[in-house]
C-alpha positions in Angstrom: 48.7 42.6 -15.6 46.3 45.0 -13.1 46.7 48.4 -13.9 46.7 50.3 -10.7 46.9 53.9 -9.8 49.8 55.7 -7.9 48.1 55.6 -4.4 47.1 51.9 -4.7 50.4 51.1 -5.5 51.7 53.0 -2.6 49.4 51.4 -0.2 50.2 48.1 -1.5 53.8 48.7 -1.3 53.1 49.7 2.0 51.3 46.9 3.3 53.7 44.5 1.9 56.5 46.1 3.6 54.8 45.7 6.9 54.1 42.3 6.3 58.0 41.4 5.6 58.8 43.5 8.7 56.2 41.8 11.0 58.0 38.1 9.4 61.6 39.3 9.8 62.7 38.1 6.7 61.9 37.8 2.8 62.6 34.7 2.6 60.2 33.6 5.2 57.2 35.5 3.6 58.0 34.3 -0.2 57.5 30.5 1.6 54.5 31.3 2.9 53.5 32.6 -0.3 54.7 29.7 -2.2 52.8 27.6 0.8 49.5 29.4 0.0 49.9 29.1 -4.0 49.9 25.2 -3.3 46.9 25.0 -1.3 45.2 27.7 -3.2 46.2 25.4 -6.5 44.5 22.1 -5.2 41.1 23.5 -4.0 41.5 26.0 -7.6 41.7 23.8 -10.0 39.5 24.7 -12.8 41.3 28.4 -12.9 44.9 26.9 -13.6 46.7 28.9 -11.6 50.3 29.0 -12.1 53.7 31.4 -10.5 56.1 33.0 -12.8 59.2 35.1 -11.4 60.4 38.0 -13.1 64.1 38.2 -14.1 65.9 41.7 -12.5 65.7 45.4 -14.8 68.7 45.0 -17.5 70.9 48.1 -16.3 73.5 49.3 -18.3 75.7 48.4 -15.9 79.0 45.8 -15.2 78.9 44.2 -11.7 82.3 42.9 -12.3 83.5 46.7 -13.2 82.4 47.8 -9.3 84.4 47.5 -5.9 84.2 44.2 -4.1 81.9 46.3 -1.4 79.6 47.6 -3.9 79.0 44.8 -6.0 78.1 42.7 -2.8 75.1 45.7 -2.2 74.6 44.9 -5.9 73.9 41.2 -6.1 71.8 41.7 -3.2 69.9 44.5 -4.8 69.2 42.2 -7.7 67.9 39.3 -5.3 65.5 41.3 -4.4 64.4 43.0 -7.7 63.0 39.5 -8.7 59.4 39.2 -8.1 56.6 36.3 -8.2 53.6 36.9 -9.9 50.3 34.0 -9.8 48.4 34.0 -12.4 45.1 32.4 -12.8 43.3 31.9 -16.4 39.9 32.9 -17.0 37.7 32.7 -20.6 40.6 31.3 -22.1 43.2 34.6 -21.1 45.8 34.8 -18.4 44.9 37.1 -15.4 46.0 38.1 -12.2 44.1 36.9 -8.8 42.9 40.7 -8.7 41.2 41.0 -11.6 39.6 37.9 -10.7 38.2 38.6 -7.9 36.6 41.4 -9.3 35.2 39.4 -12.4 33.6 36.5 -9.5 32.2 39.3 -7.0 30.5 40.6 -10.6 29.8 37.3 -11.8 28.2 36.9 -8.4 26.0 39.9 -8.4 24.7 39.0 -12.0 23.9 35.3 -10.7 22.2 37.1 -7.6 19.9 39.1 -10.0 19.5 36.1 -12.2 18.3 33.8 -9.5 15.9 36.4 -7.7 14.3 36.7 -11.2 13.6 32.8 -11.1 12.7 32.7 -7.2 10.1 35.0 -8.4 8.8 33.4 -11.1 8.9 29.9 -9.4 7.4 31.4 -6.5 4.5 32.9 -8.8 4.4 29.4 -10.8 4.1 27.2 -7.7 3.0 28.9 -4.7 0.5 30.6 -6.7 -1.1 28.3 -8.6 -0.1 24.1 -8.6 1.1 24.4 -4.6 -0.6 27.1 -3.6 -4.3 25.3 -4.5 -3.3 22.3 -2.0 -2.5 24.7 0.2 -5.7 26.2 0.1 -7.6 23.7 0.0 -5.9 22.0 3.0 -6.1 25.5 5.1 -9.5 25.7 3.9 -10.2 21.8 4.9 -8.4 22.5 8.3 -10.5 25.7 9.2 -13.8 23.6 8.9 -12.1 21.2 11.1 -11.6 23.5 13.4 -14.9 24.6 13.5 -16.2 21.2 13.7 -14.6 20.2 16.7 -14.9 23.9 18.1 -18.8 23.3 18.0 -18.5 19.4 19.7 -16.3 20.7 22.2 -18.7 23.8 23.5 -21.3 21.0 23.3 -20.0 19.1 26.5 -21.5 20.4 29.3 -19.7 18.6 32.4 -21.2 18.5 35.9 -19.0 21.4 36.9 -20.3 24.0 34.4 -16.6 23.5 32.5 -16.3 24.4 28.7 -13.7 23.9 26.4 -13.1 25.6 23.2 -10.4 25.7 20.6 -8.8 27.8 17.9 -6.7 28.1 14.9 -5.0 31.1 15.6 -2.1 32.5 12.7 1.5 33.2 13.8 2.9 36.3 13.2 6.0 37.1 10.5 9.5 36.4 12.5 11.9 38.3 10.1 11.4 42.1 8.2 11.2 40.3 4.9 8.2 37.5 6.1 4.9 38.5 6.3 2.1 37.1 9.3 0.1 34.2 8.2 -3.1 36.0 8.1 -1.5 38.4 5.3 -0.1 35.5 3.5 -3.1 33.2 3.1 -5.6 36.1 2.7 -3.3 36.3 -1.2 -2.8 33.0 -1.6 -6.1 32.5 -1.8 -6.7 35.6 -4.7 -6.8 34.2 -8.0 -3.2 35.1 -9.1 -4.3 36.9 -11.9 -6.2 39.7 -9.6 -2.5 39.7 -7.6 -1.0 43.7 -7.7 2.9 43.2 -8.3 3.1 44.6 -5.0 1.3 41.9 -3.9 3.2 39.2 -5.5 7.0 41.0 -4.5 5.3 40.6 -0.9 4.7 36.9 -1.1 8.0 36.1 -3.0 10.2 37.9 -0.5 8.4 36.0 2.2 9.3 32.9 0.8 12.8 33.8 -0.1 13.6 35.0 3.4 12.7 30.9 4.5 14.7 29.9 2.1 17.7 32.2 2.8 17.2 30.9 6.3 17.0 27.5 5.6 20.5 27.6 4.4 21.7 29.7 7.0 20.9 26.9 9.2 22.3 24.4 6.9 25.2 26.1 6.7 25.7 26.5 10.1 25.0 22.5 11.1 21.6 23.4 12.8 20.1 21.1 9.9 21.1 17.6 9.5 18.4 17.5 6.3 19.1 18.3 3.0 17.8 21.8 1.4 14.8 19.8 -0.3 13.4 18.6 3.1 13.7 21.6 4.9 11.9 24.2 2.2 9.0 21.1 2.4 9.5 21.6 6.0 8.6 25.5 5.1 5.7 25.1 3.0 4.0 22.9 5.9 1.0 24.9 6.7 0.1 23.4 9.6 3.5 25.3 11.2 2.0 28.5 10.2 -0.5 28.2 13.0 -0.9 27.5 16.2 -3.3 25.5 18.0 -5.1 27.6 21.3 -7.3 26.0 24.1 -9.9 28.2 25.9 -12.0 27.3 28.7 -14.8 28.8 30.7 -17.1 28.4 33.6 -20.4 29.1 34.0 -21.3 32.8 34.7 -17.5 33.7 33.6 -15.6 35.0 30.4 -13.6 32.7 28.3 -9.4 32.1 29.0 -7.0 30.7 27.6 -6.1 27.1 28.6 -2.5 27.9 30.4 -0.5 25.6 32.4 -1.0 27.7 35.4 -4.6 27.3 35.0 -4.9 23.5 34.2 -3.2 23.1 37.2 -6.3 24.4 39.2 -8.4 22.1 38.1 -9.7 18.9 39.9 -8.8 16.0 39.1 -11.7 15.4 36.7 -11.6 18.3 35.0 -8.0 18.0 34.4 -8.8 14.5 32.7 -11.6 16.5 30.9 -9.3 18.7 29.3 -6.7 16.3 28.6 -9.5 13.8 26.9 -11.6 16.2 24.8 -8.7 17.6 22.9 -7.2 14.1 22.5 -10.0 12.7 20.9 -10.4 15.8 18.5 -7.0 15.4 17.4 -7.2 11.9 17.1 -10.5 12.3 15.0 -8.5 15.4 12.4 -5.9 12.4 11.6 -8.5 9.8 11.1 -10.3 12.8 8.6 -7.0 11.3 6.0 -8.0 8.3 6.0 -10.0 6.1 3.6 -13.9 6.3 4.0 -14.2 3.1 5.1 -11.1 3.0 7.6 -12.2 2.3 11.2 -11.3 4.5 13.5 -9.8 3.0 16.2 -9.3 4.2 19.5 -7.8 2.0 23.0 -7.3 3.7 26.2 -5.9 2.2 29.4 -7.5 2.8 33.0 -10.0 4.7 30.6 -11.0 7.9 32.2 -9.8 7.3 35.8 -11.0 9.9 38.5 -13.8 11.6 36.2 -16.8 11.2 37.9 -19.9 9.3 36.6 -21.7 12.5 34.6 -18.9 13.1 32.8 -17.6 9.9 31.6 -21.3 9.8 30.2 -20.2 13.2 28.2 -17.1 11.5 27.0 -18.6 8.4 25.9 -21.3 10.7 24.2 -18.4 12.5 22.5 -16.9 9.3 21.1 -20.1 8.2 19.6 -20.3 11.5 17.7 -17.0 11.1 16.7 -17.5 7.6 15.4 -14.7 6.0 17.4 -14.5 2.0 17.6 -13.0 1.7 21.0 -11.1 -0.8 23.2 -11.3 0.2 26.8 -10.3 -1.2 30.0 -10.7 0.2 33.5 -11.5 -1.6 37.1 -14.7 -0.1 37.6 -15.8 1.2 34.2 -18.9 -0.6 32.3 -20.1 1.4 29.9 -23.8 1.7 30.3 -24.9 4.9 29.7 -27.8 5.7 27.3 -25.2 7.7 25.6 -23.8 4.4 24.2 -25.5 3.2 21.3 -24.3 -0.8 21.7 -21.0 -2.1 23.5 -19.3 -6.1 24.3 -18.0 -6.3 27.4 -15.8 -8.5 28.9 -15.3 -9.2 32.6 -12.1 -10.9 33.6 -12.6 -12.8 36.8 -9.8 -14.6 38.7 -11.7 -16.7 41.4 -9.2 -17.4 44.6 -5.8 -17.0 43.5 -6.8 -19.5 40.4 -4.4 -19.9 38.0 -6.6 -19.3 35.2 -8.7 -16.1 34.0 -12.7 -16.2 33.1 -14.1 -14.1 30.6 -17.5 -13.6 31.4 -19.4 -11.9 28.4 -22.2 -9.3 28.3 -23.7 -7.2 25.8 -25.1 -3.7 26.0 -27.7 -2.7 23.5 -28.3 0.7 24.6 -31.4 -0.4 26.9 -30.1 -3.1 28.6 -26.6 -4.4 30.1 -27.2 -8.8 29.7 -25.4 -11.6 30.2 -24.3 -12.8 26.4 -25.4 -16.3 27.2 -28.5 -15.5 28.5 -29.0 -13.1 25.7 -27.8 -15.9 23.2 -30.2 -18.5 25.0 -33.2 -15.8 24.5 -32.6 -15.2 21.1 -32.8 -19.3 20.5 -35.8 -19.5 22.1 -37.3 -16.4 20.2 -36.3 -18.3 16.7 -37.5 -21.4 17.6 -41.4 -20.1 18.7 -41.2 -18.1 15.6 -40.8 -21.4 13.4 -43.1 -23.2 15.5 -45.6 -20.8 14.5 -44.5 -20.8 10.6 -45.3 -24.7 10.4 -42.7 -27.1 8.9 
């Protein structure tokens, strides 16, 4: 049994009475009771728990010896003197729900302790040093990427003096506990064994808070994923930055790429800035690929309402980035010295014909021809080249 002081027990006793007057009747709350010890029973089942009543003080005393009236008072007195005790059983010994509560809520805490101890050296182990070396490398590969297509991007110079540039900026902590990216990848890339403890409380609280929140989230039915995909869903670099476009005109300082500010454009420039970050971003997923995977672009109505410089530009830009393209457009061709070599195919319909003919020309960078002609031309060439050789 719980031993409990004098003032617990009369602040117990105290709540209990207000409890049996709030329910009218003792009968009504022991049913309840019993109610709860069977629910509480199924969901407990490892604890055994288990209700015992106590049988009424022995008084040296005859009920039969007293007055009809007093004896009534009596029997009822002794009614109530009985009282139900749950027990639950823990490390083998019988104890009562109170004491184990305590025990769990210490239990708990020791866990707690337990587990932070772990987090940390998990955190040390693979963040550090098996994890955290992808992760370097791939923040490290993404900054040159960056870079790269920073430096092809300032390169196009279109016919209205417009610029485009683009950066890799680091988000900012959200919580207390989380540190900002630039903090967080400026350790992870120390060698671990140069890391203050400081240093490596910092990083393991950071990554405890996700975690914490990740089940938070879970818990609350914001995640339909299960724990292991949404801590991969944490260590995903690429959500620890944030992509920015800049542009700027000529004689002005650079800004940032708004909505508002798109929305000033022309209708060239607007496709400008909508094609030269597509194709970068297409280019960074081609960059996983194998080295000799094509990298294939198609674009419908290809760069509709840009005019005639800077579709030259673009084409320029998807030389450099080694795109193999398919393209179609009413108007577009193709022929710009920009181009290195291109087939093209004309689809004509003569007079409401039921059919479609594919005429064929090549462009070799020089010259837009006729394939058949071309063809015919290089026959020719072969044949007055053997006819000089001799049989």
């Amino acid at each position: 049994m719980e031993e409990l002081g004098e003032d617990d027990l009369l602040k117990r006793a105290a709540h209990w009475a207000g409890r049996v007057k709030e329910d009218g009747d003792r009968g009504k709350l022991l049913n309840k009771l019993i109610a709860e010890y069977y629910e509480a029973q199924r969901v407990l089942v490892e604890y055994r728990l288990h209700m015992d009543e106590s049988a009424p003080a022995a008084l040296p005393l005859d009920p039969a010896a007293l007055p009809d009236t007093y004896r009534t008072l009596f029997e009822e007195w002794r009614q109530k003197d009985r009282r139900s005790f749950v027990f639950m059983e823990y490390n083998g010994k019988r104890v009562s729900p109170y004491f184990m509560k305590r025990q769990l809520e210490l239990d708990i805490e020791r866990q707690r302790h337990y587990l932070q101890e772990k987090d940390r050296e998990l955190f040390e182990e693979i963040i550090l040093n098996s994890v955290g070396r992808m992760i370097r490398s791939r923040i490290g590969r993404a900054e040159r990427w960056v870079e790269q297509m920073d430096r092809l991007m300032s390169e196009r110079d279109t016919s209205s003096g417009l610029r485009f540039a683009i950066r890799w900026k680091p988000k900012t902590a959200e919580r207390e506990d989380e540190m900002d990216t630039e903090d967080l990848v400026r350790l992870l890339r120390t060698d671990a064994r140069l890391l203050r403890d400081e240093d490596m409380e910092r990083v393991t609280r950071h990554f405890r808070s996700k975690v914490n929140r990740a089940k938070e989230l879970m818990e609350g039915g914001a995640y339909g994923e299960t724990l292991h995909n949404v801590i991969k869903d944490m260590l995903d670099y690429r959500k620890w930055f944030s992509f920015t476009l800049y542009y700027r005109r000529e004689g002005e300082n650079r800004k940032e790429l708004t909505n508002r500010a798109f929305y000033t454009f022309s209708g060239g420039e607007k496709a400008m800035a909508m094609y030269i970050p597509l194709f970068c971003a297409a280019y960074s997923r081609y960059m996983e690929a194998r080295d000799d995977a094509p990298y294939l672009i198609s674009l419908d109505e290809a760069f509709a309402g840009v005019d005639e410089n800077n579709i030259r530009d673009m084409f320029d830009l998807v030389e450099k980035l080694g795109f193999s393209y398919i393209m179609n457009s009413q108007a577009l061709w193709g022929d710009y010295d920009t181009v290195s070599s291109r087939s093209i195919c004309e689809l004509v319909r003569p007079k409401n014909a039921p059919f479609v003919t594919v005429v064929r020309y090549r462009w070799d960078g020089r010259m837009l021809a006729l394939l058949q002609h071309a063809e015919a031309a290089a026959t020719k060439e072969n044949t007055e080249r053997d006819d000089e050789d001799g049989p």
